[in-house]
GUTI-186951 format. One record per residue (C-alpha): residue in one letter; x, y, z. Coordinates in pm, 1 decimal. Example, Ala and Ser with C-alpha at 12.3 -4.5 7.8 and 13.67 -1.06 7.14 Angstrom:
BEGIN
<res->A	xx->1230.0	yy->-450.0	zz->780.0>
<res->S	xx->1367.0	yy->-106.0	zz->714.0>
END
This chain:
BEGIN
<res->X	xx->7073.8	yy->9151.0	zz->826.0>
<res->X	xx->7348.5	yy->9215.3	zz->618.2>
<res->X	xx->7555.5	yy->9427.5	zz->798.2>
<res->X	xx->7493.5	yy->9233.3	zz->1139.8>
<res->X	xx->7588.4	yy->8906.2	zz->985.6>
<res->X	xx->7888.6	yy->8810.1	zz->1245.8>
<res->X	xx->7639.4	yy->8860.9	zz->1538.4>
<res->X	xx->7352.2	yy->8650.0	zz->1361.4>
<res->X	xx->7553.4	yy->8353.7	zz->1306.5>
<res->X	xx->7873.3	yy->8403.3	zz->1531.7>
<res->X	xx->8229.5	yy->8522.4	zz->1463.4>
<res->X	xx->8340.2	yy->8129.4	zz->1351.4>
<res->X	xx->8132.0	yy->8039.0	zz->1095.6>
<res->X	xx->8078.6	yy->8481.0	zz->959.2>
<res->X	xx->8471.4	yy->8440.4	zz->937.7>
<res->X	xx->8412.1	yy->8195.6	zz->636.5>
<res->X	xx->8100.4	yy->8271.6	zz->499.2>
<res->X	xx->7942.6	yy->8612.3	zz->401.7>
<res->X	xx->7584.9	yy->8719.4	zz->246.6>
<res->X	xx->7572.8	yy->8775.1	zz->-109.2>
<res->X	xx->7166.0	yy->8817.9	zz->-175.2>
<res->X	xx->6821.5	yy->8774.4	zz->-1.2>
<res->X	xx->6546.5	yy->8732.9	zz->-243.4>
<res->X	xx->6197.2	yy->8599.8	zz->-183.8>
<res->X	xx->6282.3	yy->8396.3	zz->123.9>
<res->X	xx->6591.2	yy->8227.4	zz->-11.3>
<res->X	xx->6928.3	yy->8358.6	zz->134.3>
<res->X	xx->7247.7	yy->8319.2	zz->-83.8>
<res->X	xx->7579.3	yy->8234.6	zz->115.2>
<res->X	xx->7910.2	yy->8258.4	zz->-32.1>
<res->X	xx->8160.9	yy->8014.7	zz->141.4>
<res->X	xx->8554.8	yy->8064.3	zz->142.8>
<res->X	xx->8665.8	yy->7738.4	zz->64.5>
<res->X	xx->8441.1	yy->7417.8	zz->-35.8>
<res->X	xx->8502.3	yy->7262.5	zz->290.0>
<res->X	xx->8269.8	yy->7544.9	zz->449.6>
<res->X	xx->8017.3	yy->7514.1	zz->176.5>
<res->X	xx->8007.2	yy->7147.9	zz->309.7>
<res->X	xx->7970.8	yy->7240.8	zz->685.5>
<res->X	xx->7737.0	yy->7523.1	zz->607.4>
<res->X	xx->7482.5	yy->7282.9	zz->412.5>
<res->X	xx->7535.9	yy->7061.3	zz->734.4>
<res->X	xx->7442.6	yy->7393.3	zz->965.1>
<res->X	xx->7147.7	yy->7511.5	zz->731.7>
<res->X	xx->6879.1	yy->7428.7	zz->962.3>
<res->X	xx->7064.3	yy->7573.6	zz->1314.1>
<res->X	xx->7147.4	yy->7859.9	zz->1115.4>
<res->X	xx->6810.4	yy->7916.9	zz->943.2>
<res->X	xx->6651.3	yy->7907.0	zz->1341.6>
<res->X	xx->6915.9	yy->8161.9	zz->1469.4>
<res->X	xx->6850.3	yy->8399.4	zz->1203.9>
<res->X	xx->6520.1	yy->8394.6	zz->1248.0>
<res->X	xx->6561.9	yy->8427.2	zz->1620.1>
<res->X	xx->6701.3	yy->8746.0	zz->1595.5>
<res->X	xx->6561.4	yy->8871.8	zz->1252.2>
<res->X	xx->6173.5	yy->8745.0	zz->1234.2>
<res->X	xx->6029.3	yy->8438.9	zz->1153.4>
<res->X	xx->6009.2	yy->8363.8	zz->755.3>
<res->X	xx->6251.5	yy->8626.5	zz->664.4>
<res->X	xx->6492.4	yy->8372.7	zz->550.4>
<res->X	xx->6275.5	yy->8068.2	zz->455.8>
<res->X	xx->6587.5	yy->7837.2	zz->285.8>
<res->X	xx->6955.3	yy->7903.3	zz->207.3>
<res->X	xx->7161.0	yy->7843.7	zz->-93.1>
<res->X	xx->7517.3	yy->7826.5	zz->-24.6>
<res->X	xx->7791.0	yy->7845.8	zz->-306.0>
<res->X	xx->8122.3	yy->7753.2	zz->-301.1>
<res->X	xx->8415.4	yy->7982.8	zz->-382.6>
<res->X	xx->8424.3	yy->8098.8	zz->-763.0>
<res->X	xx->8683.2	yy->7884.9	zz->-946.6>
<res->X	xx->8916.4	yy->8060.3	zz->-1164.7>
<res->X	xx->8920.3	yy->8113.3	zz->-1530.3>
<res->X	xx->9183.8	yy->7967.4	zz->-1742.4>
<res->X	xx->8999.4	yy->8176.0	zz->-2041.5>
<res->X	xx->9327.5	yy->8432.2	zz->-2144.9>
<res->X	xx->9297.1	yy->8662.7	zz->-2403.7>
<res->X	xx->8984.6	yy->8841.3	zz->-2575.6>
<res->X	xx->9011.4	yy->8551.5	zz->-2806.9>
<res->X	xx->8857.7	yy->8178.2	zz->-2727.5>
<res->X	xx->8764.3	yy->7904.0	zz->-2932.6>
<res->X	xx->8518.8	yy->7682.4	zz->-2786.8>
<res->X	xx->8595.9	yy->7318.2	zz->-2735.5>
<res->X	xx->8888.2	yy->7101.6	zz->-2553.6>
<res->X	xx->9144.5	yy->7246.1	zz->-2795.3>
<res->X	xx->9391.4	yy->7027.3	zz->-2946.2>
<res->X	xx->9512.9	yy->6719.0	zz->-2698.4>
<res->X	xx->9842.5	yy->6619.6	zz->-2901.9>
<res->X	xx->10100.8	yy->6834.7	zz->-2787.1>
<res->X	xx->10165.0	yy->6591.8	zz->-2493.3>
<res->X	xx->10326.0	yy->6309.2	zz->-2689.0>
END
């Protein structure tokens, strides 16, 4: 299923969305932008019936689609947990 992903759910929507893991029914979708997670949530069901279409009934049972990873602002080895200090701006 993996590799055949663009031909499962078409070209559009495999152009912003890939596979990350299948386990026990429950496929996890990686979106490229949070705007795709959105439309993908909307698709779940269409997509969910195409899949299984081509793939066998109950293979995929329910999706769970992620946004893309936001990006750490941790620098260093070092990190103290907390806001930080908030007085440097006045």
């Amino acid at each position: 299923m993996f590799s055949s992903w663009d031909r499962l759910v078409g070209d559009e929507v495999a152009e912003h969305a890939q596979p990350v893991s299948l386990k026990d029914g429950e496929l996890t979708v990686r979106a490229t932008s949070t705007a795709w997670a959105t439309q993908l949530r909307l698709l779940q069901g269409q997509l969910i019936a195409k899949i299984a279409a081509q793939v066998g009934h109950g293979v995929v049972k329910r999706m769970r689609i992620q946004g893309p990873s936001a990006p750490s602002w941790r620098k260093g080895p070092r990190h103290v947990s907390g806001r930080g200090p908030r007085d440097t701006y006045g």
